[in-house]
Biopython code that builds the backbone (N, CA, C, O; Angstrom):
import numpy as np
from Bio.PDB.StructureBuilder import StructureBuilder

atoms = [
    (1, "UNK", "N", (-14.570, -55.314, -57.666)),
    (1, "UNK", "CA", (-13.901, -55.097, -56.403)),
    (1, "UNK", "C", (-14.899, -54.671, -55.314)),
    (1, "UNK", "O", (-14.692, -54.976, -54.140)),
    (2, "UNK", "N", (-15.868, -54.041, -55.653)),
    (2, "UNK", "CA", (-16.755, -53.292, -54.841)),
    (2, "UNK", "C", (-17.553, -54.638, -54.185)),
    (2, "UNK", "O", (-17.837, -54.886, -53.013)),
    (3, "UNK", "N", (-17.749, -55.254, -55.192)),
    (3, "UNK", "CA", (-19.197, -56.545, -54.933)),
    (3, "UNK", "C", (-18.143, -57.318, -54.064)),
    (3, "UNK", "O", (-18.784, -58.132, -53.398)),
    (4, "UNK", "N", (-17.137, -57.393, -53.851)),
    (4, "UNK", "CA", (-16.380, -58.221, -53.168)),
    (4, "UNK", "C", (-16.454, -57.693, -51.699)),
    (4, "UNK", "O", (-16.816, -58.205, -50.640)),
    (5, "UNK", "N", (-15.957, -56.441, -52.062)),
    (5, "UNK", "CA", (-16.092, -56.125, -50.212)),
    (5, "UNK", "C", (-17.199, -55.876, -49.834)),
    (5, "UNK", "O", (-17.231, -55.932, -48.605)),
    (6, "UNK", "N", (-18.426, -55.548, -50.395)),
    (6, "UNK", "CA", (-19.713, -55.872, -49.715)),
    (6, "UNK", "C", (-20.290, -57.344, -49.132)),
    (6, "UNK", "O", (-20.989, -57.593, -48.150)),
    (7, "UNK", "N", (-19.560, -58.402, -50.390)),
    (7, "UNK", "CA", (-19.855, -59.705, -49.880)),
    (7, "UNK", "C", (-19.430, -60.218, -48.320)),
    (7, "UNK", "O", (-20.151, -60.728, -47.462)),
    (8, "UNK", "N", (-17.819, -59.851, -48.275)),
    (8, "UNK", "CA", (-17.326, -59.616, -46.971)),
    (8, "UNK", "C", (-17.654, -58.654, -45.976)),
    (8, "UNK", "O", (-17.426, -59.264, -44.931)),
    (9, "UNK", "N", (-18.037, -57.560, -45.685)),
    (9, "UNK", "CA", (-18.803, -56.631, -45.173)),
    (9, "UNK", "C", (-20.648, -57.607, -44.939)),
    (9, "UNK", "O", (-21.197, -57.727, -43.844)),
    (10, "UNK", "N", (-20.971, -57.910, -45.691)),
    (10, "UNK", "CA", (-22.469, -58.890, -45.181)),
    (10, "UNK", "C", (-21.892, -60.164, -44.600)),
    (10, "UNK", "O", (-22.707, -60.541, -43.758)),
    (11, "UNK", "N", (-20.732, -61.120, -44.660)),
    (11, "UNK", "CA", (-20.547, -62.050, -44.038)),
    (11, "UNK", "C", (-20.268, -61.748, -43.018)),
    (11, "UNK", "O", (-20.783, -62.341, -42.070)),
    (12, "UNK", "N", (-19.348, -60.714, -42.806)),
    (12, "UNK", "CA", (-18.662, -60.508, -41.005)),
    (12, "UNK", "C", (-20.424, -59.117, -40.553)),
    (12, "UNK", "O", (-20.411, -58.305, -39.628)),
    (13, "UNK", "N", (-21.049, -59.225, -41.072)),
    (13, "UNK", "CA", (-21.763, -58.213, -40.329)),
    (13, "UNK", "C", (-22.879, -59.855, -39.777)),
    (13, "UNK", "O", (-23.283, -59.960, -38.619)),
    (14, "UNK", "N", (-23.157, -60.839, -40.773)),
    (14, "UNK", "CA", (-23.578, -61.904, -40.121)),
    (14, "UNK", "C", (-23.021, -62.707, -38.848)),
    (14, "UNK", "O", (-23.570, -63.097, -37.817)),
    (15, "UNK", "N", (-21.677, -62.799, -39.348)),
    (15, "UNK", "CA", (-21.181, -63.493, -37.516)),
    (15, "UNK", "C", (-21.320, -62.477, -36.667)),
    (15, "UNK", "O", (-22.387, -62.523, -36.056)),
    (16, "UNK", "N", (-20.709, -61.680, -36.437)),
    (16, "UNK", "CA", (-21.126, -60.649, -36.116)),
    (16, "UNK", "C", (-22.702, -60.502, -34.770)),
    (16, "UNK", "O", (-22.633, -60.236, -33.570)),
    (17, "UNK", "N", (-24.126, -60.846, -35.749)),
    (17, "UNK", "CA", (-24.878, -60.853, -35.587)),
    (17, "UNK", "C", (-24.907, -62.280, -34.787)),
    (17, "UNK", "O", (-25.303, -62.392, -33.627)),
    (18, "UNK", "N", (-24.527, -63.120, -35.424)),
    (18, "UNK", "CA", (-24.688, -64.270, -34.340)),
    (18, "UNK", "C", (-23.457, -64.540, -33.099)),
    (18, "UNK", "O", (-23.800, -65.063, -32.039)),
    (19, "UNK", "N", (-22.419, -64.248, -33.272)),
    (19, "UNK", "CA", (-22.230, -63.399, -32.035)),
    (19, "UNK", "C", (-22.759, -63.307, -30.686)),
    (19, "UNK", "O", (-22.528, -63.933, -29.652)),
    (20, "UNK", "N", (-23.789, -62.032, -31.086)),
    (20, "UNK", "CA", (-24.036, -61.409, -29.916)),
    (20, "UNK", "C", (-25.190, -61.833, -29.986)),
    (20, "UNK", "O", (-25.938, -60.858, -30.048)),
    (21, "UNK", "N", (-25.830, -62.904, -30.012)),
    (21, "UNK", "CA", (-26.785, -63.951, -29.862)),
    (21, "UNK", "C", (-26.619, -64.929, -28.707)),
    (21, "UNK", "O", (-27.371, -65.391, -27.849)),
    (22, "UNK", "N", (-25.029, -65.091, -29.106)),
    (22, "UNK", "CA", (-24.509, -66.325, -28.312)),
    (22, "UNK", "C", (-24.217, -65.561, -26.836)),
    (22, "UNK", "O", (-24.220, -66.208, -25.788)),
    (23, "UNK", "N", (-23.969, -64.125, -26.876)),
    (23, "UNK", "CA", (-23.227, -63.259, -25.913)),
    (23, "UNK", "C", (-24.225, -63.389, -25.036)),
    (23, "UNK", "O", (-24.045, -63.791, -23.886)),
    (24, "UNK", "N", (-25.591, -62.987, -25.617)),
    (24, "UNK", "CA", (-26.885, -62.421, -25.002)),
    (24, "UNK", "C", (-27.353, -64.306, -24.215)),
    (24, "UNK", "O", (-27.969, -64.339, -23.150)),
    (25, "UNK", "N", (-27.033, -65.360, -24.781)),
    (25, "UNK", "CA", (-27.713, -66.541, -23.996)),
    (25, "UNK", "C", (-26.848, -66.712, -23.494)),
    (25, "UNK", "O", (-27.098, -67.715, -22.826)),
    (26, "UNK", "N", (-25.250, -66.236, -23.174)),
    (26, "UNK", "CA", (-24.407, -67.042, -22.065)),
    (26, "UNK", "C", (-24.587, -65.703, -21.011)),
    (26, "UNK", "O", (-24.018, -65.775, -19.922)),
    (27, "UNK", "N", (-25.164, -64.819, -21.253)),
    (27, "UNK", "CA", (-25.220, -63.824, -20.223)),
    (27, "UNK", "C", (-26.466, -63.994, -19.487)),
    (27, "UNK", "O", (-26.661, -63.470, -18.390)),
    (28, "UNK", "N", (-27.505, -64.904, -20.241)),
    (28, "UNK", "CA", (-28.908, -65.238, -19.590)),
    (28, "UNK", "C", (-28.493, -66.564, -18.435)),
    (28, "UNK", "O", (-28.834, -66.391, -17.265)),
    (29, "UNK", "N", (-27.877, -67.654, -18.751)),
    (29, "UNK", "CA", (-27.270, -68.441, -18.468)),
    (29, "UNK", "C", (-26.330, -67.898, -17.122)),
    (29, "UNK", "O", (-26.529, -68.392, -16.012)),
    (30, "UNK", "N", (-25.637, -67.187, -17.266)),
    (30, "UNK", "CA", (-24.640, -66.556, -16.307)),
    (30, "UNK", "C", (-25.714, -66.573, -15.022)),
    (30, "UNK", "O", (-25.811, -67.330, -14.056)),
    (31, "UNK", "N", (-26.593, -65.213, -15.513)),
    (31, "UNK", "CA", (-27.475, -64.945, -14.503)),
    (31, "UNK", "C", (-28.028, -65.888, -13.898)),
    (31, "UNK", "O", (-27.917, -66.163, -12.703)),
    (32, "UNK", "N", (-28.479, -66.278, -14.481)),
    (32, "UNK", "CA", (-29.054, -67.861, -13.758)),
    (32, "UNK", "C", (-28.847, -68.459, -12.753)),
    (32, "UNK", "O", (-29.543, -68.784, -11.791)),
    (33, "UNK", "N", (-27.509, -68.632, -13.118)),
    (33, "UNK", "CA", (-26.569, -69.695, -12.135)),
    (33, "UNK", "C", (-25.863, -68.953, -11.094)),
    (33, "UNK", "O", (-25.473, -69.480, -10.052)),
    (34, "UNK", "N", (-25.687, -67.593, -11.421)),
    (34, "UNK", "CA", (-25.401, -66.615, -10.095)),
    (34, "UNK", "C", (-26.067, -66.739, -9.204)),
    (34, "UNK", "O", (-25.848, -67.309, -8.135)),
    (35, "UNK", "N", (-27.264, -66.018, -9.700)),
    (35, "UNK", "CA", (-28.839, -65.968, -8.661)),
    (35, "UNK", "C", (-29.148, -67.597, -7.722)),
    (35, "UNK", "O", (-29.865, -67.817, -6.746)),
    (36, "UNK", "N", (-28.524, -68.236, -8.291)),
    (36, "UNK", "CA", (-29.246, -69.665, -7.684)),
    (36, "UNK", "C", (-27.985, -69.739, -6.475)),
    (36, "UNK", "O", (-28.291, -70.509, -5.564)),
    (37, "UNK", "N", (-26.732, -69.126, -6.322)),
    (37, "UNK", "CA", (-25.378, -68.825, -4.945)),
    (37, "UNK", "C", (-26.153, -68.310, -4.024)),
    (37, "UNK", "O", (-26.827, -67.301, -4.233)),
    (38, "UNK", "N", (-26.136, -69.072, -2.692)),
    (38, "UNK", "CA", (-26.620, -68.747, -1.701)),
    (38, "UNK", "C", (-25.647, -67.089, -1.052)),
    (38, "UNK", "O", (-25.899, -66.550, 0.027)),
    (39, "UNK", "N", (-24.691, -66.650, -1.948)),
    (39, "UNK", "CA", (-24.266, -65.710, -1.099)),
    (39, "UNK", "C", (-24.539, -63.980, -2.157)),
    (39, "UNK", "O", (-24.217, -62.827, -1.870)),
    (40, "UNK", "N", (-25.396, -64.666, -3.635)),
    (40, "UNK", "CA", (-25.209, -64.198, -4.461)),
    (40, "UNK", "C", (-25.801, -62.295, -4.164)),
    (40, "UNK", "O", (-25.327, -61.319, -4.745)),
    (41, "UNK", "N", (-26.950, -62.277, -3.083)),
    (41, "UNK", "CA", (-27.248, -61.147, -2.617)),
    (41, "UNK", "C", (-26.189, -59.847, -2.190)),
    (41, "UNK", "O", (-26.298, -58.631, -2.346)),
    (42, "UNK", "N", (-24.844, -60.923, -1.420)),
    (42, "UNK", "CA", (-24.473, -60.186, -1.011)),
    (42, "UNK", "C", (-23.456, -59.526, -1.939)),
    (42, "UNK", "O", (-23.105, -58.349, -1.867)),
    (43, "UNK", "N", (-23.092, -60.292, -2.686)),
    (43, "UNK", "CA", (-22.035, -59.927, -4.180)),
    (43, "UNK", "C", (-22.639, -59.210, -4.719)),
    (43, "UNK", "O", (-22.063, -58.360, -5.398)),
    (44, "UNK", "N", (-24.097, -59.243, -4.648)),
    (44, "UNK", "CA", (-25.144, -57.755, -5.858)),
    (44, "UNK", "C", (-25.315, -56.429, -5.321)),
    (44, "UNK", "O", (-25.482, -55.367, -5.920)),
    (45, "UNK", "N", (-25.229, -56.730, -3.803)),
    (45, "UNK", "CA", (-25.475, -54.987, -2.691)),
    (45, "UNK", "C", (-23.971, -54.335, -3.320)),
    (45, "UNK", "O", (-23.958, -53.134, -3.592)),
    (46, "UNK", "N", (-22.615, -55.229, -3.557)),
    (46, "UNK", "CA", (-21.383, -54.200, -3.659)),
    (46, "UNK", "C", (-21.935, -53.231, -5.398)),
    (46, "UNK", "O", (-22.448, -53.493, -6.486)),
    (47, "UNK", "N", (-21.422, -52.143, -4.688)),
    (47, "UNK", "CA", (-21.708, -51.117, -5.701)),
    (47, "UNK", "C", (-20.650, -51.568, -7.477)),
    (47, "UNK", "O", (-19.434, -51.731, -7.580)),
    (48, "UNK", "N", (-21.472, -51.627, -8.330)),
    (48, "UNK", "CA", (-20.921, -52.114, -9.310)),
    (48, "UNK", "C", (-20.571, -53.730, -9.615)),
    (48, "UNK", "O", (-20.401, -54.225, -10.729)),
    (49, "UNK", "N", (-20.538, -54.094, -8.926)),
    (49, "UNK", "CA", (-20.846, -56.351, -9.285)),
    (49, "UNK", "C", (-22.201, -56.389, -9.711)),
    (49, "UNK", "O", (-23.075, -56.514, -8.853)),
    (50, "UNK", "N", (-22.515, -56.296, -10.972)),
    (50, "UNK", "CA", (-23.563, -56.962, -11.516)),
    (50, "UNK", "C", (-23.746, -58.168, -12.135)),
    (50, "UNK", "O", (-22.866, -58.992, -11.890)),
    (51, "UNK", "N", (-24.807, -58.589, -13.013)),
    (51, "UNK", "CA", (-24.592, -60.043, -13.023)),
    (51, "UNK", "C", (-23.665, -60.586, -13.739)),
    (51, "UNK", "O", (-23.969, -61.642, -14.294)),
    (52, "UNK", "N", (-22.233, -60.026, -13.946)),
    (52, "UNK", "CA", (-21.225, -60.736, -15.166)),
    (52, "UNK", "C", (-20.037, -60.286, -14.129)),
    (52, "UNK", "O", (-19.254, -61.216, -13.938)),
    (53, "UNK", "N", (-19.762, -59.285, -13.530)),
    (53, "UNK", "CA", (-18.718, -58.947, -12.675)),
    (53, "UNK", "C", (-18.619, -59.773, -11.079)),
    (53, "UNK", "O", (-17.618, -60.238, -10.534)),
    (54, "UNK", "N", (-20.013, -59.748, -10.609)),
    (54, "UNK", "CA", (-20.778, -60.224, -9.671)),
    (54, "UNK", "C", (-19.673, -61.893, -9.302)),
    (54, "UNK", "O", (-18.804, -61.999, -8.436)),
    (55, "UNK", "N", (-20.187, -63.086, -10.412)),
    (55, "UNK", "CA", (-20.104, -63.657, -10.495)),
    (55, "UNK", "C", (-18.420, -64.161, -10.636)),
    (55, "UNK", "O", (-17.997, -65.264, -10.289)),
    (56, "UNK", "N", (-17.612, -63.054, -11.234)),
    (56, "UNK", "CA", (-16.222, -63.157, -11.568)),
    (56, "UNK", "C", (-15.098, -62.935, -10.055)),
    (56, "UNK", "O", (-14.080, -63.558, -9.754)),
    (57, "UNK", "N", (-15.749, -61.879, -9.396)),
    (57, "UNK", "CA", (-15.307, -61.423, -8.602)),
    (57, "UNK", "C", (-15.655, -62.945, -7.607)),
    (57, "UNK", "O", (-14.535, -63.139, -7.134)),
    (58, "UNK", "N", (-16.226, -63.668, -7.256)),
    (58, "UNK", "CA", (-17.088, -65.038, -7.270)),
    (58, "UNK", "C", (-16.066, -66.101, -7.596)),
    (58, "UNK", "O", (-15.361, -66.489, -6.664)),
    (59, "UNK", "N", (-15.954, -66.438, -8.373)),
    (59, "UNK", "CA", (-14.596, -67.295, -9.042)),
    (59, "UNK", "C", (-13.179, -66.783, -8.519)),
    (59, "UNK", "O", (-12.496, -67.633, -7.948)),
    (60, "UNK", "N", (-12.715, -65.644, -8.629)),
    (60, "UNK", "CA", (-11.664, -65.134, -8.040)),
    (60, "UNK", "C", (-11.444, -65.558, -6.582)),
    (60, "UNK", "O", (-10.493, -66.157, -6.081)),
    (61, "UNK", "N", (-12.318, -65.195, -6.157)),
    (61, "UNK", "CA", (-12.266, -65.330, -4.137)),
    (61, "UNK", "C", (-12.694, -66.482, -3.770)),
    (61, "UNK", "O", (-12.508, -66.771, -2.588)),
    (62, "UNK", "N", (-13.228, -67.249, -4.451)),
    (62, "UNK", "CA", (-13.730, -68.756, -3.926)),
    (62, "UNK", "C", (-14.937, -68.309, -3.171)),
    (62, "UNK", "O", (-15.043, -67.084, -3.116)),
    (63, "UNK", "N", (-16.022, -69.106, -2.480)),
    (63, "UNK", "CA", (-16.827, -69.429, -1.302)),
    (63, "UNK", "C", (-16.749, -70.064, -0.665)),
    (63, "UNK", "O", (-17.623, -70.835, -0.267)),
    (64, "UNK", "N", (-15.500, -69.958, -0.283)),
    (64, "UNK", "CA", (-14.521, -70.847, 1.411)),
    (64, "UNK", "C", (-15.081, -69.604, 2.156)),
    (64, "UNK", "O", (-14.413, -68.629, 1.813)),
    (65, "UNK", "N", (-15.863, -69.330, 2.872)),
    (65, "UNK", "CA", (-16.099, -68.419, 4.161)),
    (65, "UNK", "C", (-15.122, -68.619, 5.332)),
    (65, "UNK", "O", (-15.172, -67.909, 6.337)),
    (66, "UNK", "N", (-14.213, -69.631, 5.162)),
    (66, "UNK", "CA", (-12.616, -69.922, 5.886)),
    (66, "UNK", "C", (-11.681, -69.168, 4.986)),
    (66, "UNK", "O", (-11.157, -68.138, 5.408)),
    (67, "UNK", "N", (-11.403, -69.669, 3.611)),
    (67, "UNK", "CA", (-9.968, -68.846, 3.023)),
    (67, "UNK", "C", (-9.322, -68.383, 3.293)),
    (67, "UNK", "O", (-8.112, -68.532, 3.124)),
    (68, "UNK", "N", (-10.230, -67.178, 4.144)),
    (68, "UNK", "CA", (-9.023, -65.840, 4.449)),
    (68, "UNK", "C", (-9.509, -65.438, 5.927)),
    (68, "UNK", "O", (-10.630, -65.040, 6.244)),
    (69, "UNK", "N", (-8.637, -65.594, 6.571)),
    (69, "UNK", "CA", (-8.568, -65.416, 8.286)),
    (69, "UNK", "C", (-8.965, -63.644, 8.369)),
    (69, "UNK", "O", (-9.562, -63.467, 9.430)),
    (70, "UNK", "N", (-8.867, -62.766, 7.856)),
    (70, "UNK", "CA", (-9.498, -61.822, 7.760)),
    (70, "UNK", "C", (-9.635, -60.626, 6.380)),
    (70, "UNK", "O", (-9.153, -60.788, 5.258)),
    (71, "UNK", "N", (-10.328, -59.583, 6.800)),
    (71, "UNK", "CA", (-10.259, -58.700, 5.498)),
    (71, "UNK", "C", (-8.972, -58.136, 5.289)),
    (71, "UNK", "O", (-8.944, -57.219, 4.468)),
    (72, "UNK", "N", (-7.880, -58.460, 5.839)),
    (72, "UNK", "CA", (-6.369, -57.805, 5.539)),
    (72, "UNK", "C", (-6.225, -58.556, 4.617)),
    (72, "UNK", "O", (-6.040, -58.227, 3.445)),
    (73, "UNK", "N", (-6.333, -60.248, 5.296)),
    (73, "UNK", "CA", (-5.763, -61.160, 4.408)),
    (73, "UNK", "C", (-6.478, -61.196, 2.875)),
    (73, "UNK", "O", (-5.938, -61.478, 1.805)),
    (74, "UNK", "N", (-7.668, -60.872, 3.101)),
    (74, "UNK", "CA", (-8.662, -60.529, 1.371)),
    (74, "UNK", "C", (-7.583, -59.808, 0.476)),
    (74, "UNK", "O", (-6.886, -60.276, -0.425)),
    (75, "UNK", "N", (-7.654, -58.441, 1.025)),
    (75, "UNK", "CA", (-7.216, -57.596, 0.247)),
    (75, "UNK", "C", (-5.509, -57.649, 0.021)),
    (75, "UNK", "O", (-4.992, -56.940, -0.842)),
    (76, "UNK", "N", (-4.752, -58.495, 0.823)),
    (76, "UNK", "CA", (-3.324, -58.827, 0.071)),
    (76, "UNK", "C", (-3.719, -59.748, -1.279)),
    (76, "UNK", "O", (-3.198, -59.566, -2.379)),
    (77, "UNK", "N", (-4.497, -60.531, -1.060)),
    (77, "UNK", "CA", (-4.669, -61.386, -1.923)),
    (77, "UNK", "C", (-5.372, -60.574, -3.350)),
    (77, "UNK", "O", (-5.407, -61.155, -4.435)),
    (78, "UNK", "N", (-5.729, -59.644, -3.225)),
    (78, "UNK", "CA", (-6.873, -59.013, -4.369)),
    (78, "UNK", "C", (-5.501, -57.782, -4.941)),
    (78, "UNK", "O", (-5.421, -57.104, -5.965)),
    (79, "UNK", "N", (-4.369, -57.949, -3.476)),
    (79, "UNK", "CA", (-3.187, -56.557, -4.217)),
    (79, "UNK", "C", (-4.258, -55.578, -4.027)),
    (79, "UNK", "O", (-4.820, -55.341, -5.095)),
    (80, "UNK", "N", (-4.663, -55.024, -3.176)),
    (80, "UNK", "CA", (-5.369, -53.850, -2.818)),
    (80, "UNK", "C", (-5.073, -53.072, -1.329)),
    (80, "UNK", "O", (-5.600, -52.051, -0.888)),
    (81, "UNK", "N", (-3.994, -53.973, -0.707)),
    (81, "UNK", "CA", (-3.671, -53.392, 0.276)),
    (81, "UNK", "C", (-2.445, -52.173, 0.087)),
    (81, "UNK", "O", (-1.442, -52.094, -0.623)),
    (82, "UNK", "N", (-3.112, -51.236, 1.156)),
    (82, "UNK", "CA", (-1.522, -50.191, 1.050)),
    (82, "UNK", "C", (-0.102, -50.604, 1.123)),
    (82, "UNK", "O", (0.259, -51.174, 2.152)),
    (83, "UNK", "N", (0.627, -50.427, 0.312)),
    (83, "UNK", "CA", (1.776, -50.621, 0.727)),
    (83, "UNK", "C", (2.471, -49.016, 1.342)),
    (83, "UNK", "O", (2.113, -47.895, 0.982)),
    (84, "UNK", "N", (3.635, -49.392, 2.441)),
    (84, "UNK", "CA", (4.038, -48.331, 3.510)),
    (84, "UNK", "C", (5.098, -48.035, 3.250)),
    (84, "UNK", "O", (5.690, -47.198, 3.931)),
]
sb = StructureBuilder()
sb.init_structure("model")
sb.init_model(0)
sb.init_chain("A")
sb.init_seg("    ")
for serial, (resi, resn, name, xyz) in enumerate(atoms, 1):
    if name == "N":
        sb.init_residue(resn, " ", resi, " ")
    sb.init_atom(name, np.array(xyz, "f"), 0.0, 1.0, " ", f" {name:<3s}", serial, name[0])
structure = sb.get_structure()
């Protein structure tokens, strides 16, 4: 019984391991393709968007610099405006 759950305990500690192999090259990858957004500077100055949030927050809002007729209209859209 013992040799059994060690066998399983070394298989899932192997995926596992490859895993966060795959985590670590789609996060190299990520970066990449962030950094190469002509607006990507300004998504990195907001406090906390780094290169995995950065990029999401990115996808969410589009890079229509039209979209949204102003920052009211942003933040209804993000549900961050006060409600009264």
């Amino acid at each position: 019984m013992v040799a059994a759950f060690a066998a399983i305990t070394r298989s899932l500690v192997a995926v596992i391991a490859a895993i966060s192999v795959q985590i670590d090259r789609l996060a190299a990858q990520l970066t990449a393709a962030f950094d190469e957004h002509p607006d990507a500077l300004i998504y990195r100055s907001q406090p906390g968007l780094d290169a995995v949030l950065g990029p999401r927050v990115l996808g969410e809002f589009g890079d229509d610099p039209g979209r949204y007729a102003d920052a009211r209209a942003r933040r209804n859209f993000a549900g961050t405006s006060p409600i009264t």
